[in-house]
C-alpha positions as CSV (number, residue, x, y, z in Angstrom):
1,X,41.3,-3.5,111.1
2,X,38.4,-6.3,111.5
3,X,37.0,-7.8,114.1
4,X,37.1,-11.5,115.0
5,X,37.0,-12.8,111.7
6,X,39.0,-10.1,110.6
7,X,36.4,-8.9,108.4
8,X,33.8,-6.7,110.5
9,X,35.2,-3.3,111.9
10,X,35.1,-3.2,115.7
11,X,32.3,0.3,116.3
12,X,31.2,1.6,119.1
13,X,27.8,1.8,120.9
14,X,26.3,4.2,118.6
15,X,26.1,6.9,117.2
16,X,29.1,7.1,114.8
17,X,29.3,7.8,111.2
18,X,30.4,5.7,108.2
19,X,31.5,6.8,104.8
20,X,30.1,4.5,102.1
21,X,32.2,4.3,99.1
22,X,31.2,2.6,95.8
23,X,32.3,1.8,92.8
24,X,33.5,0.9,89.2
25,X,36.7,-0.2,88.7
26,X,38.6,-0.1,85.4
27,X,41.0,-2.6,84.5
28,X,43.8,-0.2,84.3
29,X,47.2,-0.4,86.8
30,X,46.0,-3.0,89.2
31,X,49.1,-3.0,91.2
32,X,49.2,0.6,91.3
33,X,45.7,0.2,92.8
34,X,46.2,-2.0,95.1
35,X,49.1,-0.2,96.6
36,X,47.2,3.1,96.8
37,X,44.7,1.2,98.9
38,X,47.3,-0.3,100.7
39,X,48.2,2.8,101.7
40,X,45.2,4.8,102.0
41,X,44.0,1.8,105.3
42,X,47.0,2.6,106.8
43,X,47.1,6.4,106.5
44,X,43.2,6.5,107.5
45,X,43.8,3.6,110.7
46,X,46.1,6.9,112.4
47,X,43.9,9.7,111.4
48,X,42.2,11.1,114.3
49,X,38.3,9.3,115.0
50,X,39.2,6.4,112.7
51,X,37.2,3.8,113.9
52,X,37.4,1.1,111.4
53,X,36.9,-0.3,107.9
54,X,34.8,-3.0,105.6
55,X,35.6,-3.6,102.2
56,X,34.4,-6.0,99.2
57,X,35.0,-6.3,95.6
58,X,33.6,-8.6,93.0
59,X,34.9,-10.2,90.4
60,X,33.0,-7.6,88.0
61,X,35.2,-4.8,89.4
62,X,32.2,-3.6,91.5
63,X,33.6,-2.6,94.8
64,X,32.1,-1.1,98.7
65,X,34.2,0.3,101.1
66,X,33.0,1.5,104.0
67,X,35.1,3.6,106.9
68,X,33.8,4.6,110.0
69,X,34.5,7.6,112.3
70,X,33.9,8.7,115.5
71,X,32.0,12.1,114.1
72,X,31.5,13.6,111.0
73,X,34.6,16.5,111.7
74,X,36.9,13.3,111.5
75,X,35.3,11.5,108.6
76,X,35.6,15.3,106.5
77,X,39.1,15.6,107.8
78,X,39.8,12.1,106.0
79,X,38.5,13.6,103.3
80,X,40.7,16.5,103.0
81,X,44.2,14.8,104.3
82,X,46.8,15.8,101.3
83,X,47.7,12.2,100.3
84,X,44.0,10.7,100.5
85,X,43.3,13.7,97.7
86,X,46.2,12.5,95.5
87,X,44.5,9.3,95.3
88,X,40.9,10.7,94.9
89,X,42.5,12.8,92.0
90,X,44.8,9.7,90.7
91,X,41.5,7.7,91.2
92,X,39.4,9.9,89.3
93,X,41.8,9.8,86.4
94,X,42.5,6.2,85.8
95,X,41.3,3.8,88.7
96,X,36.9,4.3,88.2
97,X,34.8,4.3,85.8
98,X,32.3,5.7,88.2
99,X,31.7,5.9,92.2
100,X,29.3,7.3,94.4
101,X,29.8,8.5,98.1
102,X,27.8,8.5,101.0
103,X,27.6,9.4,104.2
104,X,25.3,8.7,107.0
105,X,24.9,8.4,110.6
106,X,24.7,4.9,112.3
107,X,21.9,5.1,114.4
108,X,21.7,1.7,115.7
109,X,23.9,-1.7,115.4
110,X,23.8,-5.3,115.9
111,X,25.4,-8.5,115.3
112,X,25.4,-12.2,115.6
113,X,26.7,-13.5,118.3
């Protein structure tokens, strides 16, 4: 899913969209957790506009995960696939104390060479 490093998500020139997930983590069913997510970055790489994905958690149980898309009709599609909303709705209940979603338009891009 990264780039070089295998870290950064490979986008294209611009314009493309990313979804910008945060959050809280509780402490409750790591392993369940970390299967779910396993699975939700593999379900998402064959969805239709996927483009890529960044993700970062701290030791604090702060995390940021970030997914790109082609356009915003494949980044809403993600949103509604049936097993990505079992895991919303199983994250809801016991994997976050709180999140926040965004979702913006990448206008412009760079990077180090």
């Amino acid at each position: 899913m990264g780039g070089p490093d295998n870290h950064f998500a490979q986008t294209p020139k611009p314009p493309y969209v990313a979804v910008i997930f945060t959050s809280l983590r509780t402490k409750a069913d790591n392993d369940g957790y970390q299967a779910m997510a396993d699975e939700m970055d593999r379900l998402a790489a064959g969805q239709p506009g996927y483009l890529g994905l960044e993700s970062a958690r701290d030791g604090e149980g702060f995390g940021l995960t970030i997914s790109y898309w082609r356009d915003e009709q494949s980044a809403k599609a993600w949103k509604t696939n049936a097993r990505h909303l079992a895991a919303q709705k199983r994250g809801r209940a016991v994997w976050y104390k709180a999140y926040h979603v965004r979702i913006a338009t990448v206008g412009r891009d760079y990077a180090s060479s």
